[in-house]
C-alpha positions as CSV (number, residue, x, y, z in Angstrom):
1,X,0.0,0.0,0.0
2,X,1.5,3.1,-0.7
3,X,2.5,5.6,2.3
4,X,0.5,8.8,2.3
5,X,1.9,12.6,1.9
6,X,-0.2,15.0,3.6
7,X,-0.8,18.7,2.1
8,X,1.0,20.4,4.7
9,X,4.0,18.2,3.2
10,X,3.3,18.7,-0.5
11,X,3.2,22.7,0.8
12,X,6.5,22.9,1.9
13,X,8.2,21.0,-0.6
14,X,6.1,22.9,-3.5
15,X,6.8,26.3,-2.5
16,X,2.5,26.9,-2.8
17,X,0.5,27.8,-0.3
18,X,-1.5,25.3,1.7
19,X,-4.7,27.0,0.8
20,X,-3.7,26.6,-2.9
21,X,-3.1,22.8,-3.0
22,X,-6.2,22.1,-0.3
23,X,-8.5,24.0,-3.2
24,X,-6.5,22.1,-5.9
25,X,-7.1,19.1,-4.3
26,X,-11.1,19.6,-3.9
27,X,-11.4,20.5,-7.1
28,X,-9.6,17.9,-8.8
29,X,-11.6,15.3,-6.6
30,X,-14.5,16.5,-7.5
31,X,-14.0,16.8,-10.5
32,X,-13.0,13.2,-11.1
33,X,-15.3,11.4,-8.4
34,X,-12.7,10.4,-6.3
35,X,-12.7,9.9,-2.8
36,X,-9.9,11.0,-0.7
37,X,-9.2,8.9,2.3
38,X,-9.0,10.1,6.2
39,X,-5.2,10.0,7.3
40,X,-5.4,6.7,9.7
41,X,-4.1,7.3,13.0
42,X,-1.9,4.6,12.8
43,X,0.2,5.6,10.4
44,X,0.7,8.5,11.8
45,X,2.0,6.7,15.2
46,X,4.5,4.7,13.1
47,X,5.7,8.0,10.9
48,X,6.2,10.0,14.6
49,X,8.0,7.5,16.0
50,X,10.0,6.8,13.5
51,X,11.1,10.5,13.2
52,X,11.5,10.7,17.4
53,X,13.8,7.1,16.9
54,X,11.4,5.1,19.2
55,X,12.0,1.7,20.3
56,X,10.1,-1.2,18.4
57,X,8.6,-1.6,22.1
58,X,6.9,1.7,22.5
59,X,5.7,1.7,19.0
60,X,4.3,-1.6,19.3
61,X,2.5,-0.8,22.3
62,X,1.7,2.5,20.6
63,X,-0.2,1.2,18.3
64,X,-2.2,-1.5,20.5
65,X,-3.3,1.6,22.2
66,X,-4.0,3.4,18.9
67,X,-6.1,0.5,17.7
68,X,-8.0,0.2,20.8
69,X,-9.0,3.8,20.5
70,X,-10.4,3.7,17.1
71,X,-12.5,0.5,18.1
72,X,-14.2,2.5,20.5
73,X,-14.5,4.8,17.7
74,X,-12.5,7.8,20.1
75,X,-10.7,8.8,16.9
76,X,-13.6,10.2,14.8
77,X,-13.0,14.1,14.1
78,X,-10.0,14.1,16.0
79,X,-6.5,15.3,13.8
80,X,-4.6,11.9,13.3
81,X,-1.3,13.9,14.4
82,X,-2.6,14.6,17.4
83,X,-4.0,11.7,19.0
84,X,-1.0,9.6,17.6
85,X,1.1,12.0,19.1
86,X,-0.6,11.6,22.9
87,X,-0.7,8.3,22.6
88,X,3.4,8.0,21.8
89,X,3.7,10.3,24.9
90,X,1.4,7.6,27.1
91,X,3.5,4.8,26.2
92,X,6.6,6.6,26.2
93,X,5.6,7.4,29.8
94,X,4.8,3.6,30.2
95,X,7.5,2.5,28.6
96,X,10.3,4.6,30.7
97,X,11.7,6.3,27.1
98,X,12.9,9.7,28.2
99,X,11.4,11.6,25.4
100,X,9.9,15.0,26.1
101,X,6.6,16.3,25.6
102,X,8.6,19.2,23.5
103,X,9.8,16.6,21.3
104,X,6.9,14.7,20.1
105,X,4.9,17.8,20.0
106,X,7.9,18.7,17.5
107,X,8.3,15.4,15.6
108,X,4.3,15.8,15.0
109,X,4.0,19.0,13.7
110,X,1.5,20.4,16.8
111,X,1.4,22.4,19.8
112,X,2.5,20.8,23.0
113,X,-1.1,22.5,24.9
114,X,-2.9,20.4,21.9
115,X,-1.4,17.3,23.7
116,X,-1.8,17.9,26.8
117,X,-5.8,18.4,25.8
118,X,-6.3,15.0,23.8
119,X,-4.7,13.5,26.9
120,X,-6.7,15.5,29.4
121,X,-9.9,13.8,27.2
122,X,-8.6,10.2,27.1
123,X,-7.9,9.9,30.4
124,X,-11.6,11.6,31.1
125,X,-13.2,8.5,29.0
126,X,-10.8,6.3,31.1
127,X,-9.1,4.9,27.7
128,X,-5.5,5.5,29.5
């Protein structure tokens, strides 16, 4: 299956504006009739930890946790980056990896309050 590129990506290696290739994008889909599929939170949990240079371990369990949350359809709505990037931090945490909140908020491309929040509502729904 081939691995995904996200806009924000294509952006920054274009030189175009986000906006641009988001409105290229629509219109080319519709256009054509094609579907464009959700990023899966998984993926994202692998690309992340890849970049932070994660143990096979934390990743693993990572993505246990990952698919557990999407069963009990948690995920819906939610950016991918974000929730794969709370769930690295969990198991990291678990896991006893001594990687900073600073740094997967980095590796993921989001805030470290954005987080913070996703795990604030995981642990609310008792899911960590």
């Amino acid at each position: 299956m081939p691995s995904s590129i996200s806009l924000k990506e294509i952006s920054e290696v274009s030189n175009i504006r986000l906006t641009t290739i988001a409105r290229m994008v629509r219109l080319l889909s519709l256009e054509l009739g094609i579907l464009i599929p959700i990023a899966d939170p998984t993926r994202c949990v692998t690309k992340v930890g890849n970049i932070l240079g994660l143990s096979e371990k934390t990743k693993r369990q990572a993505l246990k946790l990952m698919t557990h949350i999407k069963y009990i359809e948690y995920s819906g709505g939610k950016k991918p980056t974000s929730l794969a990037a709370t769930v690295l931090y969990v198991t990291c945490s678990k896991t006893d990896e001594n990687i900073s909140l600073k740094e997967i908020a980095k590796a993921a491309g989001i805030t470290e309050v954005t987080i913070r929040t996703r795990f604030r509502d995981l642990k609310a729904k008792n899911l960590i």
